[in-house]
C-alpha positions in Angstrom: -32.9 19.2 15.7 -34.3 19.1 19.2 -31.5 16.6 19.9 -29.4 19.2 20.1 -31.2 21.4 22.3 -29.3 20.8 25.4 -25.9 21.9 23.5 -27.7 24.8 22.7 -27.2 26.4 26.3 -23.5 26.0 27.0 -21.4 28.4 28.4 -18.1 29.3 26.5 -16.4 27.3 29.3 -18.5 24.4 28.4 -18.3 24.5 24.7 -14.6 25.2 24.4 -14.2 21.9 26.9 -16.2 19.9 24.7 -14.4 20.9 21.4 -11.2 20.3 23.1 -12.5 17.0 23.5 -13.7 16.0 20.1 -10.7 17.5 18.6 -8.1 15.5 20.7 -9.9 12.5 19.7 -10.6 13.1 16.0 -6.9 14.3 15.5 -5.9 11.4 17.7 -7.8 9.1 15.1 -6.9 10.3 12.1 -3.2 9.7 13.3 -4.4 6.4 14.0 -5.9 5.2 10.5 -3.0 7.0 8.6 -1.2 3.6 9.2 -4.7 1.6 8.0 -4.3 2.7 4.5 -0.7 2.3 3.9 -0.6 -1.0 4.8 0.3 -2.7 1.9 2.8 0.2 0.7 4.8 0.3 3.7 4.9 -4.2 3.2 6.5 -3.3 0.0 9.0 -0.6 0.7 9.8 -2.9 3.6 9.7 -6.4 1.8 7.1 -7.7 4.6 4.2 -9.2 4.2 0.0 -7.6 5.1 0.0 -9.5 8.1 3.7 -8.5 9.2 2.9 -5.1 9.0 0.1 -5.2 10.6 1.8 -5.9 13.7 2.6 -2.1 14.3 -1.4 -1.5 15.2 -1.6 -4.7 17.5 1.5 -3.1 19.0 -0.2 0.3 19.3 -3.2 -1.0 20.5 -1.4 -3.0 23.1 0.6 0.2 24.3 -2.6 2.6 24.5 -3.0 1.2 28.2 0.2 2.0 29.7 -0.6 5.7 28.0 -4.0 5.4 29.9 -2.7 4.7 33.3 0.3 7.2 33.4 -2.0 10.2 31.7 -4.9 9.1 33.6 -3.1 8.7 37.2 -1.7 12.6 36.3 -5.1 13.9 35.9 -6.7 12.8 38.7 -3.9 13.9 40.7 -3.3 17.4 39.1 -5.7 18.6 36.7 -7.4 17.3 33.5 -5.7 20.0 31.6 -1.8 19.6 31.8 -1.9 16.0 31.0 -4.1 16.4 27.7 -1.8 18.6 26.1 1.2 16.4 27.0 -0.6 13.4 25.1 -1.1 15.3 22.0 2.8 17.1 22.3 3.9 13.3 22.1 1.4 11.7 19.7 2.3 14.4 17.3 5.8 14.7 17.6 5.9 10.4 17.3 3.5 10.5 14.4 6.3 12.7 12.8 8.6 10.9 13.5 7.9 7.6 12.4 8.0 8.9 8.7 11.3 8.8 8.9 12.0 5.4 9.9 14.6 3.6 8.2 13.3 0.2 9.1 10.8 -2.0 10.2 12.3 -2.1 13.5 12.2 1.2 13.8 8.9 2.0 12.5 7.4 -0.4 14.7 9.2 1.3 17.8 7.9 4.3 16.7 4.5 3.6 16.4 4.5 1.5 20.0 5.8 5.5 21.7 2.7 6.8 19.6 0.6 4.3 21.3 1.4 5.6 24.8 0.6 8.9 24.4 -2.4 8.1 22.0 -3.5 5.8 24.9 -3.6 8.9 27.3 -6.1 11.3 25.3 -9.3 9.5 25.2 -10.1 8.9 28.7 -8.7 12.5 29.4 -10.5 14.1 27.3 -13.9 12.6 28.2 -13.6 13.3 31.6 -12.9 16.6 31.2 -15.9 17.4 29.0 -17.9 15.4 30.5 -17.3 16.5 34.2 -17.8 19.8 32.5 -20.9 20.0 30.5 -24.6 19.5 32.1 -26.0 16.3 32.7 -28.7 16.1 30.6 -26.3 17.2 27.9 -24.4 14.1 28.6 -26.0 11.8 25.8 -25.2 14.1 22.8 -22.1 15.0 23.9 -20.4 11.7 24.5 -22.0 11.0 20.5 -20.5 13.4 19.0 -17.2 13.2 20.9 -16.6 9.4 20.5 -17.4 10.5 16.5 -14.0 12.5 16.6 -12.9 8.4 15.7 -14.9 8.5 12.8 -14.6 12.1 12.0 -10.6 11.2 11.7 -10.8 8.3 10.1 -12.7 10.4 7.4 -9.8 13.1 7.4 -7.4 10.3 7.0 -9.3 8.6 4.0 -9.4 12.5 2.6 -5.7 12.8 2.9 -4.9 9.3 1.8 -7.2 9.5 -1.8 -5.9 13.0 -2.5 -2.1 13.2 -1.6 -1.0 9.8 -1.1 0.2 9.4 -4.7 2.3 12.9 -4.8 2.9 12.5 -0.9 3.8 8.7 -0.5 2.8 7.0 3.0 6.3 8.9 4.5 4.6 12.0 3.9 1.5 11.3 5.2 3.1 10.9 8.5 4.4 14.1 8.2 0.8 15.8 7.5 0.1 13.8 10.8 1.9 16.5 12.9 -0.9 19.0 12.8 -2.7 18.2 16.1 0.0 19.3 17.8 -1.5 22.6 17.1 -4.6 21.7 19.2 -2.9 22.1 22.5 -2.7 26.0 22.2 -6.5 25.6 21.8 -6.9 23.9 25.2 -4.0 26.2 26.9 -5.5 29.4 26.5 -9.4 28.7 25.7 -9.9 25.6 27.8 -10.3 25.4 31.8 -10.2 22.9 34.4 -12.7 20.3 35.1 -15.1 21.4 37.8 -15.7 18.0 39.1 -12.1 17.7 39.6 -11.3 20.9 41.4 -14.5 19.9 43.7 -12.5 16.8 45.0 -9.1 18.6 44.4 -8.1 18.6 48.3 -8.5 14.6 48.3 -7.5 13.7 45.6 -3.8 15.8 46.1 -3.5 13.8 49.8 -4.0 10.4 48.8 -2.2 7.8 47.1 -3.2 4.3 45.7 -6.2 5.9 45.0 -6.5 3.4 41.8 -4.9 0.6 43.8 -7.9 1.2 46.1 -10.4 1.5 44.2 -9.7 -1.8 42.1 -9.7 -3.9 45.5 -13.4 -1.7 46.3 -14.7 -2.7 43.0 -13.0 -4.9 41.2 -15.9 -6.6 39.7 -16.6 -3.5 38.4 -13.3 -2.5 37.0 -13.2 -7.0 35.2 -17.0 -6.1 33.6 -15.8 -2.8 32.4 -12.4 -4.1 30.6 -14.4 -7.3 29.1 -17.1 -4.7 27.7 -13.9 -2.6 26.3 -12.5 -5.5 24.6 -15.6 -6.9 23.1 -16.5 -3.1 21.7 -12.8 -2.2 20.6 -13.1 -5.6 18.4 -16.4 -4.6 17.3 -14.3 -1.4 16.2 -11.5 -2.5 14.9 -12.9 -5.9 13.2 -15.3 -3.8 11.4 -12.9 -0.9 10.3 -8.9 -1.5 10.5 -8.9 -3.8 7.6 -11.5 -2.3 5.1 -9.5 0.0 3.6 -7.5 -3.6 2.4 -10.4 -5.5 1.7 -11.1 -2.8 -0.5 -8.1 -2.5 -2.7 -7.1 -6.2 -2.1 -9.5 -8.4 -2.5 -12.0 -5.8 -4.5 -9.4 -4.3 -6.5 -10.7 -0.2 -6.2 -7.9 2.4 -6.5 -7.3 5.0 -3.8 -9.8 7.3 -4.9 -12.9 4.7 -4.9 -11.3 3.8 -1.4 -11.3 6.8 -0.6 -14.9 7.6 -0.8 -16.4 4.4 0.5 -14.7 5.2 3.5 -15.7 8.7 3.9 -19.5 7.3 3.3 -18.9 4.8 5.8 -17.7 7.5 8.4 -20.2 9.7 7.8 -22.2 7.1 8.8 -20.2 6.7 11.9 -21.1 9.9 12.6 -24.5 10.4 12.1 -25.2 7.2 13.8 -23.2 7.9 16.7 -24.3 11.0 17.3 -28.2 10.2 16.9 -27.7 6.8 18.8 -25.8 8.6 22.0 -28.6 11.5 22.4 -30.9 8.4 22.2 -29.3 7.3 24.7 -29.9 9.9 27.2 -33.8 8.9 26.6 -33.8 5.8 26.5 -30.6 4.7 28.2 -27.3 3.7 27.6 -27.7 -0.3 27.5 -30.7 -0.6 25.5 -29.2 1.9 22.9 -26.5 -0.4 22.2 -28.0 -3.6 22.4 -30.2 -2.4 20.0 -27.3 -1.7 17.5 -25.8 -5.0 18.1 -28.9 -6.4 16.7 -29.2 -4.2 14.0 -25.8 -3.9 13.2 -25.9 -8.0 12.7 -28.6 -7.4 10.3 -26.7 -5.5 7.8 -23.3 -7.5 7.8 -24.6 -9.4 4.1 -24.6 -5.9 2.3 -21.5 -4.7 3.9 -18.7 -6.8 2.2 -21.0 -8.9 -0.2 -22.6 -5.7 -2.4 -22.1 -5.8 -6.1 -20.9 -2.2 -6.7 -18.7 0.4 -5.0 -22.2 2.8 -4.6 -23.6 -0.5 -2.9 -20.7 -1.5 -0.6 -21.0 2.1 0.3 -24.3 2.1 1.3 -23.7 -0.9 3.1 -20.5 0.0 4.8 -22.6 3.5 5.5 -25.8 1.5 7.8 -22.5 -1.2 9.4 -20.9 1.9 10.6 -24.0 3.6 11.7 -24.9 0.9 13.8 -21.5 0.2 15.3 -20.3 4.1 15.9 -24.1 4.5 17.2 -23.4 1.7 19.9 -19.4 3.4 21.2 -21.3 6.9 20.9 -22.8 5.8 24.1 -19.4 4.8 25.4 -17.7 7.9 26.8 -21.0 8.6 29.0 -21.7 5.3 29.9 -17.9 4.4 31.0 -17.4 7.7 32.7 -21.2 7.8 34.7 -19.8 4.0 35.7 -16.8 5.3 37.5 -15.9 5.8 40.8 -15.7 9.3 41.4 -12.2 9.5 42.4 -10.7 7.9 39.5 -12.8 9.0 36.1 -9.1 10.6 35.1 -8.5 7.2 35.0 -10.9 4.8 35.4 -12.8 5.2 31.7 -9.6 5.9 29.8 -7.9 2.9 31.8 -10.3 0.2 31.1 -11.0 1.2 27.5 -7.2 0.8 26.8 -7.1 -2.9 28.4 -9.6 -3.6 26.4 -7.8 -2.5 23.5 -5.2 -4.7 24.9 -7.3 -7.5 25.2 -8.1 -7.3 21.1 -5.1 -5.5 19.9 -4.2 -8.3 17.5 -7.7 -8.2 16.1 -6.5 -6.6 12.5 -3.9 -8.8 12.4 -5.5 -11.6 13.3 -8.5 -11.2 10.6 -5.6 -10.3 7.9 -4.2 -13.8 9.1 -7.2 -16.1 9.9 -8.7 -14.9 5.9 -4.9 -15.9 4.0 -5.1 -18.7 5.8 -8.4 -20.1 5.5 -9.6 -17.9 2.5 -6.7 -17.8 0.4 -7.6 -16.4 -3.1 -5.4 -16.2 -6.3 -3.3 -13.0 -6.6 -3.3 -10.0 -6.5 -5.9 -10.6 -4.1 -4.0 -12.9 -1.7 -7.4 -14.0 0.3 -10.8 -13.2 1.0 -11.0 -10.7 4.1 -14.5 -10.2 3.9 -15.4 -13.6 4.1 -13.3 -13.3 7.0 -14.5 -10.2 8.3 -18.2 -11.7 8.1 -17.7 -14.8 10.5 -15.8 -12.2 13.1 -18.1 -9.4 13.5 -21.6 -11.8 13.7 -19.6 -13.3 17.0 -18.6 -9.7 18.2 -21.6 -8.4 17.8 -23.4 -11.4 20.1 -20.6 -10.5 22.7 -21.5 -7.1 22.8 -24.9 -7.8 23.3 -25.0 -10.3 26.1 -22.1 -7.7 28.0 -24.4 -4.9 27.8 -27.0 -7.1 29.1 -25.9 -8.4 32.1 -24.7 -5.0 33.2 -25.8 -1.6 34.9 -26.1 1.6 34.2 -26.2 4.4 35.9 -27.5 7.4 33.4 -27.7 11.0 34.7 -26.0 11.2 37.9 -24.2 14.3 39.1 -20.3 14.3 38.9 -19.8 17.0 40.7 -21.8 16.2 43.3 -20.4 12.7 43.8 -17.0 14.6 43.6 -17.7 16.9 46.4 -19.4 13.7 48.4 -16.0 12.0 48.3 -13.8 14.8 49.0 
């Protein structure tokens, strides 16, 4: 329990900034995965095919960085604050609306507005909690935050094994409207970011302050996107088709889905949130090259187990391993900014990385019908698939991590003040 110790002394300011956080992000996922397990009954109310559907989460991935820039430009401009509600106002209000798309073409429209706004949360809402809380509470925090991913994935697994059936996938879109709710939370409970208002006076008289800083740094700004892109594929590779793999290829109904995926989040979330207080010990690059490895290890029991309790168990230590390395993420990304731009800087990067590997789900449902085809119902063999991809992520990650820098601990508001 001593991991949590430095949570233990927040101020209400502090703690209602670092909920707002994990809340945008977990309600922002569990929009997110709603698509992941309706895959193949959207490809038959549409008369499309796994992979053709599919294309709606490359297309959201590849919209998340324009969402990043415009959300992230606002914040560092005026205020943390302002612009985190409007990404959640839109998310919402496009996650409702897609359930009542009359068409693929529609539906995929949809879904690429949802990626804008959804692109604008994360980095927003890390900076703003993490310009906030303490520094030595930096570690745990940025854990538990990035595990709002996992923690709405879960949600969405939850909704999907109990509703999905009386419900359908329209309706599940429809249940995907509740984080609009959020944003009275962060309204009236939730205050600006200190760092923020410490370089306010600069920040308000400049402009091309991004511009500027990408021709300052811009090796920093090309390592940062290549990490992004090689950890978002260590995501999504891992995650965005499982929930197919599992009714596909290993035939389970909803319900067994269901709960291997809410044993593999909780995974997520323990491991992410013991890996990114490790972290803060025994820093941010050795954490996660240390899951890289380990994650490696366990790739065998994680689509080749016998039994649903077995795949669980295995998809429980994958996701462990690969939450535990992004729990890192939020502090790592944000204490590697310039000061002047961590509106935009972390969220910015993360979301061209995403760009980079948005056709990663896509890609695996592809690459396995193509060279893993298997007799139907199970069409082909994604874990097979799935296996081959994540042992080359995984070395990726690793040898990005190593070659770069970290700088653990420093003071944001500080640096803030410095600049302005």
């Amino acid at each position: 329990m001593a991991i949590f110790t430095p949570l233990a002394g927040l101020t209400p300011v502090q703690r209602r900034a670092f909920i707002a956080a994990f809340l945008g992000w977990t309600l922002d996922a569990f929009d997110f995965f709603l698509v992941t397990f309706v895959v193949s009954r959207i490809a038959t109310d549409f008369a499309m095919t796994i992979p053709g559907v599919l294309l709606a989460v490359t297309v959201t991935l590849m919209c998340r960085p324009l969402g990043a820039l415009i959300f992230g430009m606002l914040a560092d401009r005026y205020g943390r604050r302002g612009p985190l509600m409007i990404s959640i106002l839109l998310y919402s209000l496009f996650e409702l609306l897609t359930a009542f798309s009359p068409n693929f073409g529609v539906f995929l429209l949809l879904r690429a507005l949802y990626g804008v706004a959804m692109g604008g949360e994360w980095g927003v809402g890390a900076a703003l909690a993490l310009e906030t809380l303490p520094a030595q509470a930096r570690g745990i925090a940025s854990g538990i935050i990035q595990q709002g991913y996992a923690v709405g994935y879960l949600l969405a697994a939850l909704v999907f094994g109990q509703f999905v059936e009386v419900i359908g996938w329209r309706g599940m879109f429809i249940v995907g409207v509740l984080p609009a709710l959020l944003v009275f939370f962060v309204r009236y409970g939730v205050k600006e970011s200190p760092a923020w208002v410490a370089g306010k006076a600069r920040r308000l008289g400049e402009r091309n302050t991004l511009l500027r800083s990408i021709v300052r740094q811009p090796w920093l700004y090309l390592y940062a996107i290549l990490l992004m892109a090689a950890f978002n594929f260590m995501s999504h590779g891992s995650q965005d088709l499982y929930p197919t793999f599992l009714q596909k290829q290993r035939g389970f109904d909803p319900h067994i889905t269901q709960n291997i995926v809410v044993v593999m989040n909780i995974g997520a979330i323990i491991g992410g949130t013991l890996l990114g207080a490790l972290s803060q010990r025994i820093g941010r690059r050795i954490t996660i090259m240390a899951c890289c490895v380990l994650g490696a290890l366990v790739i065998p029991f994680w689509t080749g187990a016998a039994t649903p309790a077995l795949l669980a168990a295995g998809a429980f230590a994958m996701q462990f391993f690969v939450q535990g390395a992004w729990g890192v993420v939020p502090a790592h990304l944000n204490e590697l900014s310039p000061s002047n731009v961590r509106g935009t800087f972390p969220g910015f990067t993360y979301q061209l990385g995403n760009l980079i590997t948005a056709y990663a789900a896509q890609w695996e449902a592809a690459y396995a019908t193509k060279s893993f085809p298997l007799p139907l119902p199970a069409t082909a063999d994604y874990g097979h698939a799935m296996v081959i991809i994540m042992l080359g992520v995984f070395v990726a990650v690793f040898i990005l991590t190593a070659i770069g820098r970290e700088r653990r601990g420093i003071s944001f508001t500080e640096e803030s003040q410095a600049a302005a």
